[in-house]
Each structure stands twice: as C-alpha cells, then as structure tokens.
Backbone as CSV, one residue per row, in Angstrom:
resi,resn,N_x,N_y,N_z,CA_x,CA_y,CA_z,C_x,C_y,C_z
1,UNK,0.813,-1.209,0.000,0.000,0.000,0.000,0.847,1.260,0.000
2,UNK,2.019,1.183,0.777,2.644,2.438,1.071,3.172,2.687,-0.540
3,UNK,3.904,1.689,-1.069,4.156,1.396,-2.675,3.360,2.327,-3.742
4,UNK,2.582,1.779,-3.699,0.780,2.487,-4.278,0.788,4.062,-3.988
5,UNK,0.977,3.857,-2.826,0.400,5.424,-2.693,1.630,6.805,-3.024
6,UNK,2.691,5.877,-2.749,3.909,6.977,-3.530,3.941,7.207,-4.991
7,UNK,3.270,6.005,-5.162,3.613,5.585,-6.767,2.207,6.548,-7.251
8,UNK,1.664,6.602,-6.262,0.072,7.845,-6.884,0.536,8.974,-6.787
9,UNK,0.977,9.779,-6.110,1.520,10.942,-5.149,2.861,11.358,-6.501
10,UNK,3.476,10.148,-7.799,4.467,10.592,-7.944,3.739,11.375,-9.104
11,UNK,2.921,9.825,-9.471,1.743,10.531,-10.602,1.017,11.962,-11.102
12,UNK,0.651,12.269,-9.574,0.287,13.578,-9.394,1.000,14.179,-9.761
13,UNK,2.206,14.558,-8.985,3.275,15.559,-9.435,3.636,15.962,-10.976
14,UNK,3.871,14.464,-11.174,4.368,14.708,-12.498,3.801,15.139,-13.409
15,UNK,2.119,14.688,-13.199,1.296,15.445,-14.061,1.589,16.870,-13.819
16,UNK,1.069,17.126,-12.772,1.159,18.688,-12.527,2.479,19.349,-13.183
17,UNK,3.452,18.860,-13.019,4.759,19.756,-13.481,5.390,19.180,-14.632
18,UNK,4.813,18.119,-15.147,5.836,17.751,-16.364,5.349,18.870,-17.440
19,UNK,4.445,19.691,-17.936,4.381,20.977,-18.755,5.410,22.004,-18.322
20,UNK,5.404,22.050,-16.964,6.069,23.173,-16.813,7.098,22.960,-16.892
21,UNK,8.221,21.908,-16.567,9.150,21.504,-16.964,10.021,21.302,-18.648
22,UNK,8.608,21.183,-19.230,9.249,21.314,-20.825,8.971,23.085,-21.066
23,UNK,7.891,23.634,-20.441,8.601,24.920,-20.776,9.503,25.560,-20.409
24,UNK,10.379,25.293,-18.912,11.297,25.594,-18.822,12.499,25.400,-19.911
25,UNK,12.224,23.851,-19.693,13.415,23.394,-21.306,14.102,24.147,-22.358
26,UNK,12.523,24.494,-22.788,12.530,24.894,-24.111,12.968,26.013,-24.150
27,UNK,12.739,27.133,-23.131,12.784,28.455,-22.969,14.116,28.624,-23.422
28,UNK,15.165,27.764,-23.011,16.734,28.010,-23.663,16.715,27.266,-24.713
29,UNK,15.927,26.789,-25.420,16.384,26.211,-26.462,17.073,27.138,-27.704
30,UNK,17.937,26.751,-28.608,18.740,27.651,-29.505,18.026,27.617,-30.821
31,UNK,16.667,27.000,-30.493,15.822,26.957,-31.976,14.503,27.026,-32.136
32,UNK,13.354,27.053,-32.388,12.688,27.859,-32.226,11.423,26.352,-32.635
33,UNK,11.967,25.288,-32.434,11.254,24.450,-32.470,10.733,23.643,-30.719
34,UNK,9.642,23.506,-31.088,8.648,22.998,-29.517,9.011,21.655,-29.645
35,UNK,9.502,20.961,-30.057,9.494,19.473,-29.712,10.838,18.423,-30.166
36,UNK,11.979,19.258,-30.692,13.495,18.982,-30.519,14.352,20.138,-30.158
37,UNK,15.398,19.679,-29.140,16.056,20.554,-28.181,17.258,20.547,-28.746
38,UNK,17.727,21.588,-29.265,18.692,21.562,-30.378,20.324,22.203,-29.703
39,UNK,20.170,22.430,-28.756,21.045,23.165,-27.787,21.052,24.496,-26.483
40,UNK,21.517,24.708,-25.797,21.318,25.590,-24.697,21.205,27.338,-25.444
41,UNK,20.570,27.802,-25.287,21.057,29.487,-25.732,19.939,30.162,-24.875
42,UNK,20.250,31.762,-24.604,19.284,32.352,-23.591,18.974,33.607,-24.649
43,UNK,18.974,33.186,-25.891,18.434,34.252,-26.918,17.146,34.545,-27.015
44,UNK,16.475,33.876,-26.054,14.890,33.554,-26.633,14.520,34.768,-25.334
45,UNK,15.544,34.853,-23.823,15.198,35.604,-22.942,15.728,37.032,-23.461
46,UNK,16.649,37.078,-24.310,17.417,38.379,-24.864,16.188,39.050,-26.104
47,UNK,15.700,38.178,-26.373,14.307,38.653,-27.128,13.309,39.665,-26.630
48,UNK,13.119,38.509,-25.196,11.698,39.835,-24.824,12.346,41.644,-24.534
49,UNK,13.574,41.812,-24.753,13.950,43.234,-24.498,13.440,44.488,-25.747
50,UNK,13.252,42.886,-26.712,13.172,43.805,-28.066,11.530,43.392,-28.320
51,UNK,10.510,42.971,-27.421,9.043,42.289,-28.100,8.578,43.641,-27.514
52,UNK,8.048,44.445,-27.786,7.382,46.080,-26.776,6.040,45.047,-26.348
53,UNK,5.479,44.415,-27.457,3.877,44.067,-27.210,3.915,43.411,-25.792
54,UNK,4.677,42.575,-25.269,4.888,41.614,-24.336,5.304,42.439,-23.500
55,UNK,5.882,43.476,-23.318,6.819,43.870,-22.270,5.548,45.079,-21.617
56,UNK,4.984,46.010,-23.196,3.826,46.864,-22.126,2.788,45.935,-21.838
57,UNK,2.321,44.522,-22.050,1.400,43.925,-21.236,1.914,43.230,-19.840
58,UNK,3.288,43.199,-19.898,3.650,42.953,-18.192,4.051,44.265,-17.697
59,UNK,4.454,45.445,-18.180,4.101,46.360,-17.289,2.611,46.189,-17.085
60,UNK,2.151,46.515,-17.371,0.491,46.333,-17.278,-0.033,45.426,-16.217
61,UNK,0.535,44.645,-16.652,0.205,43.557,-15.217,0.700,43.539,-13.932
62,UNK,1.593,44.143,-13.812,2.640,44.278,-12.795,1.977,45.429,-12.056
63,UNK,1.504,46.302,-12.829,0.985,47.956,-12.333,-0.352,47.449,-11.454
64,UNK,-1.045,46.557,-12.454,-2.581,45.976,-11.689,-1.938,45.416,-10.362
65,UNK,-1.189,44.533,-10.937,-1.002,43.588,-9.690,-0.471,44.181,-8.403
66,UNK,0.704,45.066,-8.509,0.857,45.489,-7.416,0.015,46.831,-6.886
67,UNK,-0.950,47.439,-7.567,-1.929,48.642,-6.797,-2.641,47.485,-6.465
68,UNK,-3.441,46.277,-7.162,-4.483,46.189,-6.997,-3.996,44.931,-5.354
69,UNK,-3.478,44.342,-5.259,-2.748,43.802,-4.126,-2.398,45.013,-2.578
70,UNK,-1.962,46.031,-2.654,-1.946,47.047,-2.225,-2.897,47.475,-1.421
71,UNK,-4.264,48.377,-2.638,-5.316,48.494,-2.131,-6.069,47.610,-1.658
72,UNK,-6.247,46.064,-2.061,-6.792,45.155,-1.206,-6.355,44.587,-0.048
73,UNK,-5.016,44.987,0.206,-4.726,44.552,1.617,-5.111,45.616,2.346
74,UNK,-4.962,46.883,2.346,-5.481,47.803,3.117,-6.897,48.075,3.692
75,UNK,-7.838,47.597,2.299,-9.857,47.486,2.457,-9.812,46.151,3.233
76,UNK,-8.937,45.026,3.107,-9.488,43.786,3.287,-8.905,43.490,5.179
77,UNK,-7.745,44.532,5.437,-7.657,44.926,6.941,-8.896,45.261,7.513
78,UNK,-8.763,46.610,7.226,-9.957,47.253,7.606,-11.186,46.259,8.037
79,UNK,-11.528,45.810,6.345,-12.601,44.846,7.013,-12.868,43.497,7.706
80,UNK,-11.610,43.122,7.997,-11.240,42.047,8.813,-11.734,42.719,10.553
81,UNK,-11.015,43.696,10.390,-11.180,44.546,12.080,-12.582,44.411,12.288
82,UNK,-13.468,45.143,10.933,-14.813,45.850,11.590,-15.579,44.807,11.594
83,UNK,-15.238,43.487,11.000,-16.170,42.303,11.098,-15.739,41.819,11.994
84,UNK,-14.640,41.277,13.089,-14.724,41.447,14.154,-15.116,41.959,15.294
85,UNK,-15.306,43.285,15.112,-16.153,44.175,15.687,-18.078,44.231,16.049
86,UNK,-18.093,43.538,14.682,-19.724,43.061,14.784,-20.042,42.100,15.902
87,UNK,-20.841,42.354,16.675,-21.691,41.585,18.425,-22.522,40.352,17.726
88,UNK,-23.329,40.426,16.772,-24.278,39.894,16.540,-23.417,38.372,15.865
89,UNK,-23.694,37.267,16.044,-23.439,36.316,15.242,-23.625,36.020,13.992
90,UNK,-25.084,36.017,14.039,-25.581,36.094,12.941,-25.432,37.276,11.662
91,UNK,-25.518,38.610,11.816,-24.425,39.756,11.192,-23.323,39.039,10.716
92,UNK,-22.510,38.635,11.695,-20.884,38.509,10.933,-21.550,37.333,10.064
93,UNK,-21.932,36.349,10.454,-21.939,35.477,9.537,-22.689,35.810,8.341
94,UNK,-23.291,36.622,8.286,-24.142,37.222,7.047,-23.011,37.833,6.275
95,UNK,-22.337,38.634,6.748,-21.378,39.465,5.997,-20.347,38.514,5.611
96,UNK,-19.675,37.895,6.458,-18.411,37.138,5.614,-19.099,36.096,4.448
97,UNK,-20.673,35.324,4.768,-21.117,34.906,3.123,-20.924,35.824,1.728
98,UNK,-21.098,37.281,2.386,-21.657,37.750,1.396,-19.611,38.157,0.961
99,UNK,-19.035,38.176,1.829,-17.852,38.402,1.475,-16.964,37.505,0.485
100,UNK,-17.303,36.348,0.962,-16.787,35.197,0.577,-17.358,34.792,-1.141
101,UNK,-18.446,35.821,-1.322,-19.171,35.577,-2.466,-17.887,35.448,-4.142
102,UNK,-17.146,36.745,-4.362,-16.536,36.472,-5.237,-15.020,35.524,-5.388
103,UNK,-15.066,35.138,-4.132,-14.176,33.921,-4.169,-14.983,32.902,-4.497
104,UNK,-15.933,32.223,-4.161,-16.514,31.379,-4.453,-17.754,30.966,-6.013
105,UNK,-17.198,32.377,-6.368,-18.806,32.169,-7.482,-17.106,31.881,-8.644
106,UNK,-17.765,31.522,-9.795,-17.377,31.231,-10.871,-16.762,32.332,-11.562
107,UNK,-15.204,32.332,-11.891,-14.669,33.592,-12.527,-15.258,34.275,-13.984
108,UNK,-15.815,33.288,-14.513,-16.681,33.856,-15.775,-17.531,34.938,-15.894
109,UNK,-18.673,34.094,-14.023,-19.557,34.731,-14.181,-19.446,36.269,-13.359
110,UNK,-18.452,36.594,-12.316,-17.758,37.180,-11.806,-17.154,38.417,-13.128
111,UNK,-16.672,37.988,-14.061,-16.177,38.494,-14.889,-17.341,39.528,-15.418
112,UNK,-18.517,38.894,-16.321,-19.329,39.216,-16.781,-20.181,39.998,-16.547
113,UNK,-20.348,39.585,-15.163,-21.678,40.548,-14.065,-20.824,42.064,-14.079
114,UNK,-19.485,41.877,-14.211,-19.002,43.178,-13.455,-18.813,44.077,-15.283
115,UNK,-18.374,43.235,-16.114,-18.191,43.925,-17.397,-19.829,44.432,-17.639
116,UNK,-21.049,43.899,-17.535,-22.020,44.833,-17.688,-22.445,45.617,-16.607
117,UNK,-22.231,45.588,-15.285,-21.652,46.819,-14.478,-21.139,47.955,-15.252
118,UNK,-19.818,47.616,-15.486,-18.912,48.962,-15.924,-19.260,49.737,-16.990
119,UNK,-19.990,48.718,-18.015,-20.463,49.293,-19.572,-21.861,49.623,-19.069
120,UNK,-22.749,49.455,-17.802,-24.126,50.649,-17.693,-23.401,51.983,-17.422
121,UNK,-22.604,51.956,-16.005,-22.150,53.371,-15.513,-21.506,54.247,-16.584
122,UNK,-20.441,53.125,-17.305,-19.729,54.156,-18.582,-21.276,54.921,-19.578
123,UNK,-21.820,54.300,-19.800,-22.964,54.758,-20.742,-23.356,55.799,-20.000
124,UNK,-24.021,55.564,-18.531,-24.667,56.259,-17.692,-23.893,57.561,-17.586
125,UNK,-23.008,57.452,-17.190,-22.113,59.153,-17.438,-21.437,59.680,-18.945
126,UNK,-21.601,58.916,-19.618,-21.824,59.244,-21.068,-19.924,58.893,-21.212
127,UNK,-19.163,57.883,-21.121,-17.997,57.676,-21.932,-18.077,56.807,-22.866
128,UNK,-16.943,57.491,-23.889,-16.974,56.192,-24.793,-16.290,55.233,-25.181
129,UNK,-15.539,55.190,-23.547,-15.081,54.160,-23.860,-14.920,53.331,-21.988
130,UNK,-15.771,52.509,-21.986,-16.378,52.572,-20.468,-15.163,51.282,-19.815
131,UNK,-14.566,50.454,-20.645,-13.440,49.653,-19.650,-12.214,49.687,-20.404
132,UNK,-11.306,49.398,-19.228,-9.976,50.257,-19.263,-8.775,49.577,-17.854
133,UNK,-8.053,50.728,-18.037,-7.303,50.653,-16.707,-8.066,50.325,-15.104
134,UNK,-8.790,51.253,-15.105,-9.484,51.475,-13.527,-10.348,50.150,-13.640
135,UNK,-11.016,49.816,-14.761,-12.297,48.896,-14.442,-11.273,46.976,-13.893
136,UNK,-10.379,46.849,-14.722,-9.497,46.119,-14.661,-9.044,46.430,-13.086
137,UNK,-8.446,47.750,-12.828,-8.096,47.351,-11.193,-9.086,47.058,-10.011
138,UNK,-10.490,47.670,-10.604,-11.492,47.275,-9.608,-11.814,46.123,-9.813
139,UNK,-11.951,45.643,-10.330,-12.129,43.733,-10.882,-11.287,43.019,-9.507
140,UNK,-9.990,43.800,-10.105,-9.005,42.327,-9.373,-8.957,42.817,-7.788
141,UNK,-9.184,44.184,-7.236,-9.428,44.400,-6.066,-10.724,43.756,-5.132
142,UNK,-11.862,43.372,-6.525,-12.780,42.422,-5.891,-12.611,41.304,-5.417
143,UNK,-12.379,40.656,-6.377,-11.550,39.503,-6.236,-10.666,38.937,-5.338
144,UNK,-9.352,40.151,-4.856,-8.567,39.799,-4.067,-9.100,40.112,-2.507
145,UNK,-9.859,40.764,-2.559,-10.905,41.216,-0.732,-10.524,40.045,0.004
146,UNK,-11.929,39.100,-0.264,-12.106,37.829,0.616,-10.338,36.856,0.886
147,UNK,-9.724,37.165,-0.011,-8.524,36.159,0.507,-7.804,37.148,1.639
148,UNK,-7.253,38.392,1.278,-6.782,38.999,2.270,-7.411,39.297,3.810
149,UNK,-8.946,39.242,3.772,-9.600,38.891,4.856,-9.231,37.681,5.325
150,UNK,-9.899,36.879,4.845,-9.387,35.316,5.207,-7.882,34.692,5.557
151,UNK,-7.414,35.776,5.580,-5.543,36.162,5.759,-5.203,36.680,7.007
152,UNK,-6.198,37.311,7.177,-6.069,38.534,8.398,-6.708,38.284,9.451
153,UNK,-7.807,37.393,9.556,-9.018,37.375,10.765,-7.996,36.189,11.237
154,UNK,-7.507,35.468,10.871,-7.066,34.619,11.863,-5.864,35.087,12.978
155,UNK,-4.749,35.861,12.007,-4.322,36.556,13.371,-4.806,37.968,14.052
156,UNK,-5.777,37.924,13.583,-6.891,39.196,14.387,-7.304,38.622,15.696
157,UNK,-8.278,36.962,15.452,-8.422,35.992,16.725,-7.201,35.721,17.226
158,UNK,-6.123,35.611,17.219,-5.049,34.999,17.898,-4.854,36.693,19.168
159,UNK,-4.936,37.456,18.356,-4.260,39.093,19.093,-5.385,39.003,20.502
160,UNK,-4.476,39.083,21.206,-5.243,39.526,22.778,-5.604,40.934,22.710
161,UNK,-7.270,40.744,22.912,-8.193,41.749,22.655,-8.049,42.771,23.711
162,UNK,-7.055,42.695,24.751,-6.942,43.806,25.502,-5.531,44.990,25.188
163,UNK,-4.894,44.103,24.479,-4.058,44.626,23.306,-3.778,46.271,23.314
164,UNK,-5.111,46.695,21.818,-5.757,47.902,21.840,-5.951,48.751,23.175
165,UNK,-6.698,48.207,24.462,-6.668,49.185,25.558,-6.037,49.523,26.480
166,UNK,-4.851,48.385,26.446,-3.268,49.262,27.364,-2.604,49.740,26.655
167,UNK,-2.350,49.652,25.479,-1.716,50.931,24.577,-2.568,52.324,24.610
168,UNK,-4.004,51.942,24.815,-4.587,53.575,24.899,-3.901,53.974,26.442
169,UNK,-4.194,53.293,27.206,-4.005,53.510,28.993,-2.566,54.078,29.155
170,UNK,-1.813,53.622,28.380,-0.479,54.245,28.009,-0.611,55.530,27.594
171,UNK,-1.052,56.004,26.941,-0.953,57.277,26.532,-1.717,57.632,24.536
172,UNK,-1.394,56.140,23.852,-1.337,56.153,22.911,-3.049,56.808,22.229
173,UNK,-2.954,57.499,21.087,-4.405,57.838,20.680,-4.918,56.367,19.549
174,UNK,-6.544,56.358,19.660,-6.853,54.827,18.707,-6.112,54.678,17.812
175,UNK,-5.734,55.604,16.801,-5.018,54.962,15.142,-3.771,54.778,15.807
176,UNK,-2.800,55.295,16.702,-1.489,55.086,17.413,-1.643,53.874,17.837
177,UNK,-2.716,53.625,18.380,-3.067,52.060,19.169,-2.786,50.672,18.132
178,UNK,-3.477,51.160,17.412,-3.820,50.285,16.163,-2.060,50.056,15.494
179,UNK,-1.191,51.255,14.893,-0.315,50.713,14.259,1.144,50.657,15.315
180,UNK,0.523,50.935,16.420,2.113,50.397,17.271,2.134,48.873,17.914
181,UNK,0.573,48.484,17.989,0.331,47.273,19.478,-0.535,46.503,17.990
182,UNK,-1.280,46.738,17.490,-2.297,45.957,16.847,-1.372,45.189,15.468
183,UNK,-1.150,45.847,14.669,-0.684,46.140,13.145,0.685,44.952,13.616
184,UNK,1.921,45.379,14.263,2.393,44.486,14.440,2.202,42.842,14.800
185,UNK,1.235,43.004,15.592,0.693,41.496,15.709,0.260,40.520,14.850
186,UNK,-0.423,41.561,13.749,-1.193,40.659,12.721,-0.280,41.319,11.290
187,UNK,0.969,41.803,11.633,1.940,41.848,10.020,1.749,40.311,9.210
188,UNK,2.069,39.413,10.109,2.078,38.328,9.075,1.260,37.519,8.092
189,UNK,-0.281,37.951,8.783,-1.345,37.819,8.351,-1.594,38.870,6.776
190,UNK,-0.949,39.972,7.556,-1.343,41.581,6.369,-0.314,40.859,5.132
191,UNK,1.179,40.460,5.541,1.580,40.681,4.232,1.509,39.176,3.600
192,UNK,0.638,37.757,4.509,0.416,36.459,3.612,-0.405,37.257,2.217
193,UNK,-1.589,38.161,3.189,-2.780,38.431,1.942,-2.188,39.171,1.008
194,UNK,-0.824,40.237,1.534,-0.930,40.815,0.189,0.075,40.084,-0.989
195,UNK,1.262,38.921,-0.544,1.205,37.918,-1.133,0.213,37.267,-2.396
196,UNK,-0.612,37.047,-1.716,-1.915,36.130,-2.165,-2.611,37.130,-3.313
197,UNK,-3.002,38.082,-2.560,-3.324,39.170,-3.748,-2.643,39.054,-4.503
198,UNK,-1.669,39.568,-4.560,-0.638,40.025,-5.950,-0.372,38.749,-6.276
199,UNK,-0.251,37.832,-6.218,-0.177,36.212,-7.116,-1.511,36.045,-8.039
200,UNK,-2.356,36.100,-7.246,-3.933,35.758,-7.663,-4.336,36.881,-8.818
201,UNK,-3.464,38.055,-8.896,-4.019,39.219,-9.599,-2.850,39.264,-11.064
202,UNK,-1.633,38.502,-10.717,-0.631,38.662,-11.850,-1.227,37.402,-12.871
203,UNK,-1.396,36.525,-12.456,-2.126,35.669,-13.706,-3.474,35.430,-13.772
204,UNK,-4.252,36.097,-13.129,-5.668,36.148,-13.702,-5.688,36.422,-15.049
205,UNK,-7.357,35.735,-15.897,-7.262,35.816,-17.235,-8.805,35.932,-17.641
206,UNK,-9.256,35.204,-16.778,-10.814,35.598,-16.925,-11.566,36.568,-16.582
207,UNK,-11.465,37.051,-15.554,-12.019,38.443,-15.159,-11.186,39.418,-16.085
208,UNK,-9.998,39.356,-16.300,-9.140,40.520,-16.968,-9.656,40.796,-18.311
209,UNK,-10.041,39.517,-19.002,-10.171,39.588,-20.252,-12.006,40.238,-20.377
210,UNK,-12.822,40.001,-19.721,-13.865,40.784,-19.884,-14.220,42.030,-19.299
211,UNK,-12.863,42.579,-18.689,-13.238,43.982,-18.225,-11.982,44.436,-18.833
212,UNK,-10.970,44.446,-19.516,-9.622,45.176,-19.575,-9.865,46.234,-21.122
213,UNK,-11.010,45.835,-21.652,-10.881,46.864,-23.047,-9.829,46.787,-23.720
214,UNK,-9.494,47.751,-24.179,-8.033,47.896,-24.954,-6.671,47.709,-23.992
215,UNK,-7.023,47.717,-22.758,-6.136,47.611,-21.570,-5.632,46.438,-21.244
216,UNK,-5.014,45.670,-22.256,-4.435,44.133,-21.943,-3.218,43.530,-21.114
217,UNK,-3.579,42.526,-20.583,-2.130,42.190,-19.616,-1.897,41.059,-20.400
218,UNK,-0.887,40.852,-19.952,-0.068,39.845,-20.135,-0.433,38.140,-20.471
219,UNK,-1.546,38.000,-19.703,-2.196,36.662,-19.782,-3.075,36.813,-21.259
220,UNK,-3.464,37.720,-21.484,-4.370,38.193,-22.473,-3.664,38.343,-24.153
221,UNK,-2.291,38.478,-23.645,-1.952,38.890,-24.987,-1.293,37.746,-25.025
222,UNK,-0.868,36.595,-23.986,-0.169,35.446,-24.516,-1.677,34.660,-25.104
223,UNK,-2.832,34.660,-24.559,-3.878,33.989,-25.337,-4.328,34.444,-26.579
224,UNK,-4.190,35.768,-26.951,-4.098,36.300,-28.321,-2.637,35.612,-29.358
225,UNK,-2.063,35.306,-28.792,-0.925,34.722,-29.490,-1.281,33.052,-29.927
226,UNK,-1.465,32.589,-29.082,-2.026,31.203,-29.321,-3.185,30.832,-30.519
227,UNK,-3.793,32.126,-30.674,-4.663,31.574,-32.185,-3.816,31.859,-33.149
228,UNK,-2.320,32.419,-33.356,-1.717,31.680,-34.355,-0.567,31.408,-34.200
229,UNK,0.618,31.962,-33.399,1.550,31.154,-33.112,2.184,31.609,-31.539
230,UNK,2.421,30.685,-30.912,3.469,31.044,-29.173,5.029,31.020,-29.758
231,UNK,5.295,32.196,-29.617,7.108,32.157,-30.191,7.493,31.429,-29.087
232,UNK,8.866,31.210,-28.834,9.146,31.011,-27.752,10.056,31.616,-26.780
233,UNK,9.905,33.285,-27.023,10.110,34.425,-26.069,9.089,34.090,-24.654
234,UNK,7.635,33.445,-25.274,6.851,33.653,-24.582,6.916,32.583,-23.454
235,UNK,7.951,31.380,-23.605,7.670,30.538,-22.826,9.361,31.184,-21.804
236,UNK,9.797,31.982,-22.318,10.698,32.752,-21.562,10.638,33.782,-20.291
237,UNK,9.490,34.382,-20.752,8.659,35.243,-20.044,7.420,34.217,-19.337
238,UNK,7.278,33.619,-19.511,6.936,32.456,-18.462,6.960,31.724,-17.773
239,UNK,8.271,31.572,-18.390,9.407,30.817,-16.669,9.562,31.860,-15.767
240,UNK,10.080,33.291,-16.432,10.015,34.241,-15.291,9.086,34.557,-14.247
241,UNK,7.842,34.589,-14.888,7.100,34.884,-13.690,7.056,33.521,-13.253
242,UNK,6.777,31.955,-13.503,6.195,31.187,-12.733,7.427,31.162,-11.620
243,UNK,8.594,31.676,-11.833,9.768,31.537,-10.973,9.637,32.532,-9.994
244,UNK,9.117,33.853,-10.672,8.606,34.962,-9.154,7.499,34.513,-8.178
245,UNK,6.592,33.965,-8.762,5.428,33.266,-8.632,5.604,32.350,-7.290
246,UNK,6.679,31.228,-7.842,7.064,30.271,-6.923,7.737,30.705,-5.427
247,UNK,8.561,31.823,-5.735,9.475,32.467,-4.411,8.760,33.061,-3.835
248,UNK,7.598,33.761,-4.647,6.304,34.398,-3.696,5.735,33.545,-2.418
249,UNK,5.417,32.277,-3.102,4.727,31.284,-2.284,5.755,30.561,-1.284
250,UNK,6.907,30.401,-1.765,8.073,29.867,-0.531,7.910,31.212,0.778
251,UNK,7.717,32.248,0.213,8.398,33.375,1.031,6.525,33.350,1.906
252,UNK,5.502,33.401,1.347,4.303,33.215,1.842,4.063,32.131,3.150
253,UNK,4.591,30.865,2.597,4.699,29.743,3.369,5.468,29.601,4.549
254,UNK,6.720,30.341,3.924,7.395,30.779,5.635,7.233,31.450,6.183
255,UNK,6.456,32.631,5.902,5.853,33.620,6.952,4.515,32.741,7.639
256,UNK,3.777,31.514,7.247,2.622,31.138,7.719,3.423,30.329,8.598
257,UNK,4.640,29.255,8.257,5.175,28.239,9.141,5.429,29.087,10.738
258,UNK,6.435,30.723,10.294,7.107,31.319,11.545,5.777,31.683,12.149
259,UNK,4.546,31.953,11.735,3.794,32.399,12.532,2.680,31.427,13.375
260,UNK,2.626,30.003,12.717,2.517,29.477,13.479,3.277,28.771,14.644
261,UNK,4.359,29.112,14.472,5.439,28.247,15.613,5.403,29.388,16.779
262,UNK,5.173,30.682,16.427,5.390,31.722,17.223,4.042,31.411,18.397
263,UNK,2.916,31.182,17.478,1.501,31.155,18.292,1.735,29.527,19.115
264,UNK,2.437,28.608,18.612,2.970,27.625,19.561,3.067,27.568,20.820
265,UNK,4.646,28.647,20.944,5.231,28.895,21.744,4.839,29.631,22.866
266,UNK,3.670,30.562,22.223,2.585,31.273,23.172,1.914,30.246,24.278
C-alpha cells in the first residue's frame, strides 16, 4: 500500500509539473522548435527586451497587480477589524457569506456581471469608452478582498483583545493604538494576503479579459498569441514569472510556518 500510494503521489506531481518543466526546457532552447532541443542558448530571454507588445502587457500587469494587491490589503484589513467588531453572530456570519461571495462564485460569471456593471455606468455618465485601466483594477481588487480577509481574521483571533486598551491607557491615541500594538501582531497575516493578492491578480485571465478593453495584460496577450503562433520568447517570459510566482509562495509559506510556531510557543 505504502508502494501504491507513492507511486500515486508521484503521478500527481508529475502530471502537474511535467508541462512546466518542458517549458522551462525549451525556454533556452537555440531553436525555435517545440518538440526537438537543439542546444542551450538564452536568446529567446534576450528577445523579450526587443518584443514592446509583451513587455507593455507585463508592465500592465505588474501595475494591476501590485496597486491592486496594495489596495486590497489595506480594504481587506480594515474589514477584517470591523467584522470582528460586529456583536451579533448572525451579522458577521451574514457578511463574511456575502464576502466570501466572489471567491466562491465562478470567474466567468464574476467576470461578466461586473463587465455589464462597468459598460451601464460608462454609458450612464456618457464615456466612450467605459473599460480600461481602472475597471481592470477594480475587478481584481474584488476579487482579491475575501482572501486577504481570510488572511487577516485569523491573526486578528489569535491578538489579545486587551491589546488595543493598554496601549490607549499608556498614553497612545486609537489609530497610534492600532499601528504600534495591533498592526504588528497581525503583520504576518497583512503581508500572507498581500502575497496572495498580488499572485492571484498577476495571472488572472478571466475576469481581466472581460473587463480590460483595450487595456491588456499579459495573460491576455499570450492567449491572443495562441490563435496563431506562441514564439518562444513567450515561454521565456513564463518561466520568469512562474519563478517569481514560486518564491512568492516559498516566502508566503514561511511567513505562515514562523507564525505558526510563534503562536505555539505562546
């Protein structure tokens, strides 16, 4: 059995990463063919300096990703606190459903609901051209809410709730309270979510693609490439991020490991 179950476990893996592994491959390959490896060369990464199309859709993405990561860790604090704050049981639990809503509904339909959102109001104030930059960052700021909450309330419950009122008794005023005694306690929580955000917001593709207009990222313009050819700059620029991607989540994971050993030791 133990046999079996490694031998399943290897299965898995390999599924999961044997793609990504040939795009790594290939990414140095010295030829421009997907399915013989003709020698090592890093011409294909010396490329994207000269592709503009590729390079302003990862600025682009990079700009979303890190405001829109940003501003959602800051709303998704906030509302971690004030839903704590709610007495009623039933309240909080009403609100974190309703919070939990665009994590859980379907990115399509998530996508869609909000692209005819943006195209009433654009009409409604008369533009003509109603999605864009902003509609794209409010998208992925939706989106990213509920995880950075769900990031934050747990070391919100861990923080001793008397915390806040010997830092006032001290001298300190509430917002002083909050980022000298509070804010520190739950850093690790603030920066898993904004982690999580900015991962969840650099390769999104479905929400992006029905609200971004002429405003394309990166995921968008490698799927525009695919109806007629993927050079293989692109699988260059794809190791890169899945490699930022990956150190994100090592660096995520050890801030969750140190913070639980810390609450251990408590």
């Amino acid at each position: 059995m133990k046999f079996l179950s490694k031998l399943y476990i290897a299965l898995i893996l390999v599924f999961l990463y044997a793609p990504i592994l040939v795009m790594f491959i290939f990414s140095f390959n010295s030829a421009e063919s997907v399915w013989v490896f003709e020698g090592f060369s890093l011409d294909w990464y010396k490329e994207l300096i000269y592709n503009s199309t590729m390079l302003t859709a990862l600025r682009h993405t990079l700009l979303i990703a890190i405001l829109s990561a940003i501003i959602s860790t800051v709303l998704g604090t906030a509302a971690a606190i004030g839903i704590l704050q709610l007495r009623k049981k039933i309240t909080k639990s009403l609100v974190m459903s309703v919070t939990n809503i665009p994590m859980m509904n379907a990115d399509i339909v998530t996508g869609i609901s909000l692209m005819l959102l943006f195209v009433f109001f654009g009409k409604l104030i008369g533009l003509n051209e109603s999605l864009g930059f902003f509609t794209v960052l409010i998208a992925h700021i939706t989106f990213n809410l509920p995880y950075v909450i769900l990031s934050v309330m747990p070391k919100l419950q861990q923080t001793d709730k008397h915390l806040p009122e010997a830092a006032l008794d001290l001298g300190c005023t509430p917002l002083q309270a909050f980022f000298k005694a509070v804010l520190p306690s739950i850093m690790p929580g603030v920066f898993s979510g904004f982690i999580m955000a900015f991962t969840l917001s650099l390769d999104d593709f479905v929400i992006s693609y029905f609200t971004c207009g002429h405003y394309q990222t990166l995921p968008i313009v490698i799927y525009n490439m695919t109806k007629k050819t993927v050079t293989p700059d692109a699988y260059a620029l794809s190791t890169i991020i899945f490699v930022t991607v990956f150190v994100l989540l090592i660096l995520y994971n050890t801030m969750q490991n140190n913070s639980e050993r810390k609450v251990a030791r408590r």
